[in-house]
N, C-alpha and C positions, 0 to 999 in steps of 0.2 A: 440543602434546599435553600432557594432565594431566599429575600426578602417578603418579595412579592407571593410565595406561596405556604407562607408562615400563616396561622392559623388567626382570623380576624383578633381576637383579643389582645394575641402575643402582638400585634404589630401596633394596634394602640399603645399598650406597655410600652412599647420603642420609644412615642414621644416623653414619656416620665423616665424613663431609665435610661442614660447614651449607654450603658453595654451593649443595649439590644437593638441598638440603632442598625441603621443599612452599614456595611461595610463589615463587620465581622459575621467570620465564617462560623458554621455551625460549632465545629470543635474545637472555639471561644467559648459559643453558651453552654456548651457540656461543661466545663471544665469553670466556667464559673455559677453552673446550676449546683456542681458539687460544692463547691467554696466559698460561696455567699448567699449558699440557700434561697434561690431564688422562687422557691414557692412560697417561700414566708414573705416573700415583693411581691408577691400578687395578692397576698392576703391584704398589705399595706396599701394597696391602690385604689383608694375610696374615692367616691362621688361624690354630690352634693345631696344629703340624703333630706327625705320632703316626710314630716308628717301625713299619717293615714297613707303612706304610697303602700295600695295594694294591687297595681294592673299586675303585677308577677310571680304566679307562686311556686315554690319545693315543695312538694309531696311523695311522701312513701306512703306506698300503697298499702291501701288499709289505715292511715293513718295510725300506726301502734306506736304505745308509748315505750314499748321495751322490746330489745331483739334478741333472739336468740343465739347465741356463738356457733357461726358454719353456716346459719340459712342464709336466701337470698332475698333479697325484696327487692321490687321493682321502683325505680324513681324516675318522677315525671318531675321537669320543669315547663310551666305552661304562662302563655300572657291570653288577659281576658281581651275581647274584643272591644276596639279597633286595634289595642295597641300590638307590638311585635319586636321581637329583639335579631338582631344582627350577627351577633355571637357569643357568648355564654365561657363561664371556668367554673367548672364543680368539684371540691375538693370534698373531704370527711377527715375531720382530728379529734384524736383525744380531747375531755373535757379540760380546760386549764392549758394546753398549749400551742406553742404560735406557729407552728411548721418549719422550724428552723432546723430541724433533724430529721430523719426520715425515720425513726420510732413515732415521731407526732403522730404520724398517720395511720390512719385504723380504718380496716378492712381493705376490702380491693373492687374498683369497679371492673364490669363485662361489660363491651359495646355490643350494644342490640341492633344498631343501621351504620355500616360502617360510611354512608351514603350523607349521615347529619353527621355523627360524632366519633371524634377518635382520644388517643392520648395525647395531651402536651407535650414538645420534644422535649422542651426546659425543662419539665415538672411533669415526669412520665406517671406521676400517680392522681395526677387529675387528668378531669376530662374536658375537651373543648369540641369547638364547633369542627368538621372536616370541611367546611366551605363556608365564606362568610356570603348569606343572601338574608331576604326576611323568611323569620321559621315564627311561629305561635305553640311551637311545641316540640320536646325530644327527650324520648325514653335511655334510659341505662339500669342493669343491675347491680345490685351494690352489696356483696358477702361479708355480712357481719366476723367482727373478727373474734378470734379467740377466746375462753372464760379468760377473767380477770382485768380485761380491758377497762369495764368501765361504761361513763358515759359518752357519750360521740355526738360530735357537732355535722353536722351537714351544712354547708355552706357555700351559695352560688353566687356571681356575680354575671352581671345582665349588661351588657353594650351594646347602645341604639343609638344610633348614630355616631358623633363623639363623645359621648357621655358614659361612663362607666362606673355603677351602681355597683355598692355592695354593704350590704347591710350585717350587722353584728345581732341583730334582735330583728322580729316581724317576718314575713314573709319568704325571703329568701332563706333563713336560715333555720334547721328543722334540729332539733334534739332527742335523741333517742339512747337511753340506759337498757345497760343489761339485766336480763330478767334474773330474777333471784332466782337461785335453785329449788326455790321451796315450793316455789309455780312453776315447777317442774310439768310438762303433762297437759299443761292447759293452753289455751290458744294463745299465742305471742302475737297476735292481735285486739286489743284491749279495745273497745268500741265505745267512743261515748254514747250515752242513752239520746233519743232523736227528739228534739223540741217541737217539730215541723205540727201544724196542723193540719185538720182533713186527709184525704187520699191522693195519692199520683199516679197516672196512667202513661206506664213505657211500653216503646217497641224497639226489640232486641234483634239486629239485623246482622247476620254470618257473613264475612267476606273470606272464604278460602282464596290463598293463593302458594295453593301446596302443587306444584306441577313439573312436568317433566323442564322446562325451559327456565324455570325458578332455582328447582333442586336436579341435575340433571344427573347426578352419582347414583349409580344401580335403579334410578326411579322405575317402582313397579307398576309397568303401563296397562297390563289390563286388567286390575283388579283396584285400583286405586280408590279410594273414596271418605270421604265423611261421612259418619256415623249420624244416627239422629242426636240430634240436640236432648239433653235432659237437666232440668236445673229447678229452682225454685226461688221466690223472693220469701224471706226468711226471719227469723227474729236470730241475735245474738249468743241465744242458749243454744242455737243448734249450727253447727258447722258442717256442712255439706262433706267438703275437703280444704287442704291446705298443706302451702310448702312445709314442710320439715314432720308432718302428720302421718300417720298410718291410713291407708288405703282399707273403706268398708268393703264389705263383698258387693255391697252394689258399684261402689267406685271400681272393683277388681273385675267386674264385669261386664262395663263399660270400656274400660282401658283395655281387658284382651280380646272382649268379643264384641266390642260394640253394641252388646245390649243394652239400652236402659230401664229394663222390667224389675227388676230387683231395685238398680236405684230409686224408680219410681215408688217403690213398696215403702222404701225405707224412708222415704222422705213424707210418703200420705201418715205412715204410723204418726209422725210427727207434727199431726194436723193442727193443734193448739201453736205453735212457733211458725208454722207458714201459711203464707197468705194465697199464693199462687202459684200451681204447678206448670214449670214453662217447658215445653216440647216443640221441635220444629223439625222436618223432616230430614231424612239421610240423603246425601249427595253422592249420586253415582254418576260421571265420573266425577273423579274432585274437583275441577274445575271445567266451567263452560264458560264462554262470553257470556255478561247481563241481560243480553237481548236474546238468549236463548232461552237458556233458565233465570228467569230471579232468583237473587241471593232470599237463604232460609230464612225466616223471622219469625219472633213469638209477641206476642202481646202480654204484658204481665201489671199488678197493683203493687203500691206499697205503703204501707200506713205507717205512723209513728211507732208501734209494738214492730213491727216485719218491715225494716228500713233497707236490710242488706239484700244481694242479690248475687246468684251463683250460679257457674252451669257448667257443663262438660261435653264435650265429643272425642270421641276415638281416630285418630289418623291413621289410616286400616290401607293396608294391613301391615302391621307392624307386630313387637312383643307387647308392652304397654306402655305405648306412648299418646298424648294425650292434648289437648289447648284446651284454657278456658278462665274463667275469674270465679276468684275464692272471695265470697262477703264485702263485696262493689258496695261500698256505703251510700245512696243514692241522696241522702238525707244532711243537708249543710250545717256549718254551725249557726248561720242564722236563723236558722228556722227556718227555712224553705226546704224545695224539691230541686234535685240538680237538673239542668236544661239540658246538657249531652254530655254523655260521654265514649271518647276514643280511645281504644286499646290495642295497641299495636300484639300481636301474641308468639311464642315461640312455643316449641313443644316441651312435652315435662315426662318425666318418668316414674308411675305410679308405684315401682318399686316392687311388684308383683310377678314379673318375667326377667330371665338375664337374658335374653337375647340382645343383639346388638345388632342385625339389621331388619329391613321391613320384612323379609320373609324365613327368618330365624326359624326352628321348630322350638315348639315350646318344654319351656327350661324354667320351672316355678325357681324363684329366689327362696331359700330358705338359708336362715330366720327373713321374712319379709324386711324389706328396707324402708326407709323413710322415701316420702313425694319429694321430688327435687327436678330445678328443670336441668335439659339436657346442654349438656355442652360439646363443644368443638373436640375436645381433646377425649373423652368418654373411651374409648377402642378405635382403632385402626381401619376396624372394616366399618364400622358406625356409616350411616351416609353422610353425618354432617360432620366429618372427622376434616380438621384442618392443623396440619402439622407442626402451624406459624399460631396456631391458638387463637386462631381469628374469632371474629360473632357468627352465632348461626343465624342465618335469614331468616328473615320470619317467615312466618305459613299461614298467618290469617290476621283478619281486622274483623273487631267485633263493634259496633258504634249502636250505646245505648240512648236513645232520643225518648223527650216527656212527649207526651200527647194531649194529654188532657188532666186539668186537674179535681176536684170533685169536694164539698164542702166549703167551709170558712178557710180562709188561709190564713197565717198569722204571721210573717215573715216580719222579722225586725227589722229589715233593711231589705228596702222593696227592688226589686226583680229590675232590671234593665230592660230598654226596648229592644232589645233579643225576644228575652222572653216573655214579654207583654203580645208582642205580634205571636210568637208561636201559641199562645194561650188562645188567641179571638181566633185560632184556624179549628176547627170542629173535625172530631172524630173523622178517619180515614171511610166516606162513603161511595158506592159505587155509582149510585145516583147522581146527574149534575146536580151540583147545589146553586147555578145562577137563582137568583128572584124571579119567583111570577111574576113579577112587574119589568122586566126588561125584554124586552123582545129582540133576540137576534136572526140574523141570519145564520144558515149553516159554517161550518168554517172552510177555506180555502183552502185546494192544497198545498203542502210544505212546498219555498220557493227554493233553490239551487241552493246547494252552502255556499259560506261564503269562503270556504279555500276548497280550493282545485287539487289542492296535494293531500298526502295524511298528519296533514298539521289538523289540530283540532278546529273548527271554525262552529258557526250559527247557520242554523235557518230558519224562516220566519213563517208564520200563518196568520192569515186576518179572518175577522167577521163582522159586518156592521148593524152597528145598532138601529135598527128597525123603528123602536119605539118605545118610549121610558113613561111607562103608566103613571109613576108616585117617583114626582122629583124628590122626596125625602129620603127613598132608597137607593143608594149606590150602585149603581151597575160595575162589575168584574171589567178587566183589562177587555181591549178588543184585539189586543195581537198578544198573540205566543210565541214561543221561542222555543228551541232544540238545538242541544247541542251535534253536529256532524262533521264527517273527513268525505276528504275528494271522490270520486271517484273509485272504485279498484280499492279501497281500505275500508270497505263494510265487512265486520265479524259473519253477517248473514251470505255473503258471497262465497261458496265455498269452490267457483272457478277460476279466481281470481289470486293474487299474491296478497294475504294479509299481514300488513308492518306495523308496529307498534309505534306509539309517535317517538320525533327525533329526542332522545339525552340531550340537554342542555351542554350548549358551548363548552368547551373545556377551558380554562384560562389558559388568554395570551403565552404564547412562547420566551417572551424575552417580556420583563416589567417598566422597559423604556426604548422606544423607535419602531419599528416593523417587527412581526412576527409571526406567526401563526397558530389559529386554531382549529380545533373538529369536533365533531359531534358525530353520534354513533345510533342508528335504531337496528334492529333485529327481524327477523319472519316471527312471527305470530302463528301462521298458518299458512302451510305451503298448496297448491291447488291440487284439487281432487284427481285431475288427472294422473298426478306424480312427476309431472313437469317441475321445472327448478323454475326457482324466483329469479328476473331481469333486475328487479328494481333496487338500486342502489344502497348500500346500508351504512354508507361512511363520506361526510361528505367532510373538508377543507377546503377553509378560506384565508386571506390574509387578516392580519390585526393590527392597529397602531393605538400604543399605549405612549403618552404622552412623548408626543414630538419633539421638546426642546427638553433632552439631556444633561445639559450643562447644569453644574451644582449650584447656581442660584437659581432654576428653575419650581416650581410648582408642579408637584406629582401628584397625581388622584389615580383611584382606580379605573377598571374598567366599568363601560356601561351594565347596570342592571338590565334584566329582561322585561319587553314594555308594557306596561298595564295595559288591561282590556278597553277597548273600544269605550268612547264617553257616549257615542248611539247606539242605539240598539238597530236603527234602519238609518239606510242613508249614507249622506257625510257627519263624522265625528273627529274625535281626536286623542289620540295617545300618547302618554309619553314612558320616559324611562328616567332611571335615576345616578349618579355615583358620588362618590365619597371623595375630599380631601383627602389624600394618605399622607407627605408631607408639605410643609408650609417652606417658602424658601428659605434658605437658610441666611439672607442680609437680612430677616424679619419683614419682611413687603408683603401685602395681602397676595394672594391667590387672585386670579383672575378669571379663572378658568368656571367654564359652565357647569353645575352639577346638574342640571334638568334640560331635556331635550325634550320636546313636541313633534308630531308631524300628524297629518291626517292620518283618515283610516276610512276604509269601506264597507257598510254593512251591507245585506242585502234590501235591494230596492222598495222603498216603500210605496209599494204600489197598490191600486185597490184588485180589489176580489174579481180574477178573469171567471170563475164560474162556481155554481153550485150543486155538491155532490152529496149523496144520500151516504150517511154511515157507512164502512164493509159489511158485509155479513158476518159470520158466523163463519170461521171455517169448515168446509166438507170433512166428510171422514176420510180418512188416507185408504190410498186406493189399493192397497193391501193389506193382508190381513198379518202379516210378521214380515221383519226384514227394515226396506228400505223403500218409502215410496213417496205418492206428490199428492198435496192436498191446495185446494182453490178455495178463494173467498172473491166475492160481487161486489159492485157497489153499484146506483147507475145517477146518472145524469138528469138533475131536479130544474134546472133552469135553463135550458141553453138556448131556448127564445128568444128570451131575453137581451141574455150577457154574450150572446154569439157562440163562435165553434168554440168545444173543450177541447183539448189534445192530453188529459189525465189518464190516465191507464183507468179501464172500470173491471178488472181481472189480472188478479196476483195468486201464483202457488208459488210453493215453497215445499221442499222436503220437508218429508217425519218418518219417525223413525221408530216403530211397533218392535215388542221383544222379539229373541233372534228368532228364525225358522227353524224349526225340529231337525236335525241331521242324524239320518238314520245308521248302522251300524255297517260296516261294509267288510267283508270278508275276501280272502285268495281262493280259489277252484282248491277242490280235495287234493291232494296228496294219492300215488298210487298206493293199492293196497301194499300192508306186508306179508312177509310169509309168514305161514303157521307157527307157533308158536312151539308146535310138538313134533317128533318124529313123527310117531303114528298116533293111533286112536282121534280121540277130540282135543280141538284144540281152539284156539282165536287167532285170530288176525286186527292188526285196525290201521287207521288211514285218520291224518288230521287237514287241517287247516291254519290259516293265521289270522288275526286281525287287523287290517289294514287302517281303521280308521275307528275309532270311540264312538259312540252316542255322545250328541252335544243336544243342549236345549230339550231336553225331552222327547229326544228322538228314540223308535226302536231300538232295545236291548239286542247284546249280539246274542245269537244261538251258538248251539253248543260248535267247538271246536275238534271234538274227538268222537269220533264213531269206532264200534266194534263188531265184529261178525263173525259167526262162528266157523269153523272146517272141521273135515273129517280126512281124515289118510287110513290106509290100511290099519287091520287090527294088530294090536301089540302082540308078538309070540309069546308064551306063557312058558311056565319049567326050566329047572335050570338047561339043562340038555338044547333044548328050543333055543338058548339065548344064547347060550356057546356057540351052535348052527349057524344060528342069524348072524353072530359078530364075524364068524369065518368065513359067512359067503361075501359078509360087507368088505372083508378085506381083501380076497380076491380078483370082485371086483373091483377097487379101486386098483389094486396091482396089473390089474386086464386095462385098465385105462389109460395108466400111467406108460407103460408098454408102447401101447395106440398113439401115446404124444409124442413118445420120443421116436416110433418111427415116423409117424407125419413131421416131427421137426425138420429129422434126417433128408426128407424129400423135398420139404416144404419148410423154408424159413417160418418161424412163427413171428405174430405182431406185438410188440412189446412198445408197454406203457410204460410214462414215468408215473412217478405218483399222484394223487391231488394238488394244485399250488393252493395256497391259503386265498382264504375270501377277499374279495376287492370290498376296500372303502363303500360305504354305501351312497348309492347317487343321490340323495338330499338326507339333511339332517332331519323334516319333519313330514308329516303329511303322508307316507307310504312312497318306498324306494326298490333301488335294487341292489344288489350283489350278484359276482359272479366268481367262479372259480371252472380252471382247466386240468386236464387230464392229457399232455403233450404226449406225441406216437417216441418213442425211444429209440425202434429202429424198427425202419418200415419195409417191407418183404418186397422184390421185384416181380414175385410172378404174380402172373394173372391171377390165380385162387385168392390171392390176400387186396383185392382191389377195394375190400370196405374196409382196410386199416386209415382207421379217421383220427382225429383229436377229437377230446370230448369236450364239451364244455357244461353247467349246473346254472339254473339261477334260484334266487330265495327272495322273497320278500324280505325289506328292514323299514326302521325306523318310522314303526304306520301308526304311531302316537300323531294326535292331531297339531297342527300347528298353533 
């Protein structure tokens, strides 16, 4: 691997270290990763460290002071706002030493996004950034190691711009000792008790992204789904669930059947430790576009006694597998209410089923096993089995946001304006909340975006202000904003090709002169017709990474990607950023640009062409199950005035009502058979097939077998009688046999070959055919034998429904 595609931090290190300078090839730094212990040089590579610096901090989740040997915890590195880091090294050592060996280090990380983070080539037991850009945040799991370890240092370091921070105490670096055996049993989450004052009010919003184009290994497409949300905000004494814990029966029936009636049960018994039971509905199917379905949400409280917060859903259909957060401490150490939080999620296994894929039969684990999340390597069939022991994708984003706070608050160190503005927005109402004192007009309609492709762009709406009753009170903005794509990339178009926006550039091909880069986006959604997509999904351009070569030159990277628009309408202006990589080597400054500008176009700011009354209401769908079209109105309030409108005042749109009934569909009878008996009474019966199920609550089939009775001659009675009877039977057949051989004699006879076996059936699903022959073997030349035919059979198959 170049130089150029060394992981941002490793290539800072380059200017402190000449081993890792440009010019040596990788299997140099192997070979002196082994023999001068180069992870204990990165430990060494301090900064200029700044009292009180806290924009950056290490956390394991849950904040626990002790772990247990084998579990997993999750670790976030995060920067508060504005600030943001570049690229990142996260290491874990024994208490007491410096990484000079590779026993130093204690446990093992799992990359969660192979997208942010991977392994170090030098130092394959830490972790670093897989692309250096600006990040404010990146998840990893980190496997407690073995008893007898000890205590364990967690320790990151932070690179933002040229500056590489790494702190030995404070923020960056986290301490965690193994639990004594003797708190064997009890949660390896130790909580501190909550300072905060008053009450907090969250909302807890589900982002699935469990789908066939995410996970596309065995993905089961018609049954797929999220289960309802069940959880609760909680006290300390009571633990819902947790990694390395026993699964309750309400957790065990949640994780296999996506129930949460029992959880529910278990969690109200425990009415004194929670504060608020949070439920949000089941998603079928697992994923939709935004603009279809909105993502699930709950609303939930949390007081100082009930700080934490928990919840769970079933990824169905699977054995028991599971997302969700175990005891979210929402409650800071300063005394306050946290303002969001983001949780990237992967699935876990409640330890209740062995099954190993989403449609396994169930197989209870006995003895039950500990919650642990799922890994790559798990079985072979598993869908998230990766051979190379890669991360598994995640499948959901859960993002807890405060809403409202309620009482005194008593924060020892007061809130940022993040959270001052979020505190003055009031409760989610459906009502406008403008002021009686501002008088608007209605609002305009949405203007064109401003990209024509499916790159993300804006659109704009105005309304103007009429008239401001009490200049004491503030009137609201008078233009709004939406984010939009071109054309042909609306989730709601389903005639159309829908592409996901383009992947980010790929770096340059070569790290100095010409070379090239590409970028990649995908179908999203192919059109309803069944038609293939035209639209391009790969495109390549040229690149030039620093022009002048020569080794007294000046190297920097390539361009960052350009910030948004400085107007929201109009003309504005953008720029982009990049980095110094090296200085020349006679010591001469750089000369080179790190910031570039250029304009930008928003959409026109123009005033209000016309004035249109709210939609209505949409109609009811114009069928009653299935698929059908429902309309909504709006009309035309001023056009007097402001002249012709050309706004559309009539939009339908598909819906889509549960399926229609399919009734049961059967073959024509069967001819009768023969009696069942010689003589006396007997039966006969005649069947049928099933060609197709009952779906949706359609007609049951009826029966497939009928019987009816016969009669033949009376049975001869005595033994005499029966002797009689069997003698005349045999005569006559001997009188018969006679009869064939002299009609052979005269008359060729028609001779068959036997049955050939059944043909394949003509479709796999939905009701087929088969056929099989009866070929002539040798066919007679006279006239008498002119109906010597070939026979042929058919049968109904495979009339299971598709």
């Amino acid at each position: 691997m170049g130089a150029h595609l060394q992981p941002l931090a490793l290539r800072l290190l380059a200017l402190t270290f000449p081993l890792v300078a440009k010019g040596f090839p990788d299997e140099t730094l192997e070979k002196a990763a082994k023999s001068e212990g180069y992870c204990s040089r990165i430990l060494r590579a301090q900064g200029t460290r700044r009292e009180g610096y806290n924009e950056f901090s290490l956390r394991v989740e849950g904040d626990p002071e002790f772990y247990k040997p084998g579990n997993s915890y999750r670790v976030t590195l995060s920067a508060a706002t504005p600030a943001y880091f570049r690229g990142f090294t996260l290491i874990a050592l024994k208490e007491g030493k410096e990484g000079d060996k590779e026993d130093d280090h204690a446990g093992t990380f799992q990359i969660i996004d192979e997208e942010e983070t991977q392994f170090m080539s030098n130092c394959p037991v830490a972790v670093t950034e897989s692309t250096p850009r600006r990040r404010t945040r990146i998840q990893v799991f980190w496997t407690a190691p073995p008893p007898g370890t000890g205590c364990v240092i967690l320790k990151a370091s932070i690179v933002q711009k040229r500056i590489i921070y790494f702190q030995d105490e404070g923020s960056l670096t986290k301490k965690i000792c193994e639990q004594d055996s003797a708190l064997e049993g009890v949660t390896d989450k130790p909580i501190l008790d909550c300072c905060a004052c008053g009450t907090a009010k969250y909302r807890l919003t589900f982002y699935g992204n469990w789908s066939e184009k995410t996970h596309p290994k065995d993905f089961p497409r018609r049954t797929n789904h999220w289960s309802a949300i069940i959880g609760s905000s909680h006290s300390k004494n009571y633990i819902l669930w947790e990694y390395g814990g026993y699964a309750s029966e309400g957790v065990k029936q949640v994780a296999e059947l996506g129930s949460p009636v029992k959880m529910e049960e278990e969690i109200r018994q425990q009415s004194d430790e929670v504060l608020t039971v949070i439920k949000a509905k089941a998603q079928w199917p697992a994923w939709q576009p935004l603009n279809v379905r909105a993502a699930p949400s709950a609303e939930f409280s949390v007081d100082r006694h009930r700080h934490l917060m928990s919840f769970l859903t079933m990824l169905g259909p699977s054995p028991d597998w599971n997302v969700g957060l175990s005891a979210e401490d929402l409650c800071t150490k300063d005394c306050g209410w946290v303002q969001k939080v983001v949780q990237d999620l992967i699935p876990w296994d409640a330890g209740t089923d062995s099954g190993v894929t989403y449609e396994s039969p169930n197989k209870p684990t006995v003895p039950q096993e500990k919650i642990r999340p799922l890994t790559s390597l798990d079985h072979p069939q598993s869908p998230f089995y990766d051979p190379e022991g890669g991360s598994i994708k995640l499948v959901a984003r859960v993002v807890i946001e405060r809403i409202a706070r309620k009482g005194e608050q008593c924060n020892i160190v007061p809130d940022n304006i993040d959270d001052i503005v979020a505190d003055l927005a009031p409760e989610e109402k459906e009502e406008d909340d403008t002021p009686e004192t501002c008088i608007y007009s209605n609002w305009s309609p949405w203007s064109a975006c401003s990209s024509s492709t499916c790159e993300k762009g804006k659109r704009m709406r105005q309304r103007m202000l009429k008239a401001q009753l009490d200049l004491s009170v503030p009137c609201p903005d008078t233009q709004d904003f939406q984010p939009c794509m071109g054309p042909g990339c609306s989730d709601e178009d389903g005639s159309t090709c829908m592409m996901s926006d383009w992947i980010t550039w790929s770096p340059c091909s070569v790290s100095c002169g010409m070379g090239t880069r590409s970028r990649e986006r995908y179908v999203k959604q192919f059109p309803e017709d069944g038609s293939m997509c035209k639209v391009p999904t790969e495109e390549t351009e040229k690149c030039i990474v620093n022009e002048d070569c020569s080794p007294s030159s000046c190297l920097v990277t390539e361009w960052g990607e350009w910030d948004e628009c400085s107007a929201s309408c109009g003309m504005g202006m953008k720029r982009r950023h990049r980095m110094i990589k090296m200085t020349p080597a006679d010591g001469s400054m750089c000369k080179a640009e790190t910031t570039e500008a250029e304009k930008c176009m928003m959409p026109e700011c123009h005033t209000i062409p016309c004035l249109l009354s709210p939609w209505s209401e949409w109609s009811d769908c114009s069928v009653t199950c299935g698929k059908g079209m429902r309309t909504r109105q709006r009309m035309l309030k001023s056009a007097a005035e402001l002249g012709d409108c050309n706004e559309e005042l009539e939009q339908a749109e598909k819906c889509m009502l549960p399926e229609c009934p399919i009734d049961c569909e059967l073959t024509e009878w069967s001819q009768w058979s023969e009696c069942n008996t010689s003589c006396g009474k007997g039966h006969m019966i005649r069947t049928r097939m099933i060609k197709l199920e009952p779906q949706f609550g359609g007609a049951a089939c009826p029966e497939t077998v009928q019987r009816s009775k016969c009669r033949l001659r009376k049975c001869l009675r005595g033994p005499g009688m029966e002797k009689r009877r069997w003698k005349e039977a045999r005569e006559k057949r001997r009188s018969e046999q006679a009869k064939k051989t002299l009609e052979s004699e005269q008359y060729p006879v028609c001779r068959l070959k036997p049955w050939t076996a059944w043909t394949d059936c003509s479709t796999l699903c939905g009701g087929g055919i088969q056929e099989r022959y009866m070929m002539v073997k040798k066919r007679s030349k006279s006239t008498q034998f002119t109906s010597c035919k070939d026979k042929k059979e058919l049968r109904a198959c495979n009339v299971h429904p598709c």
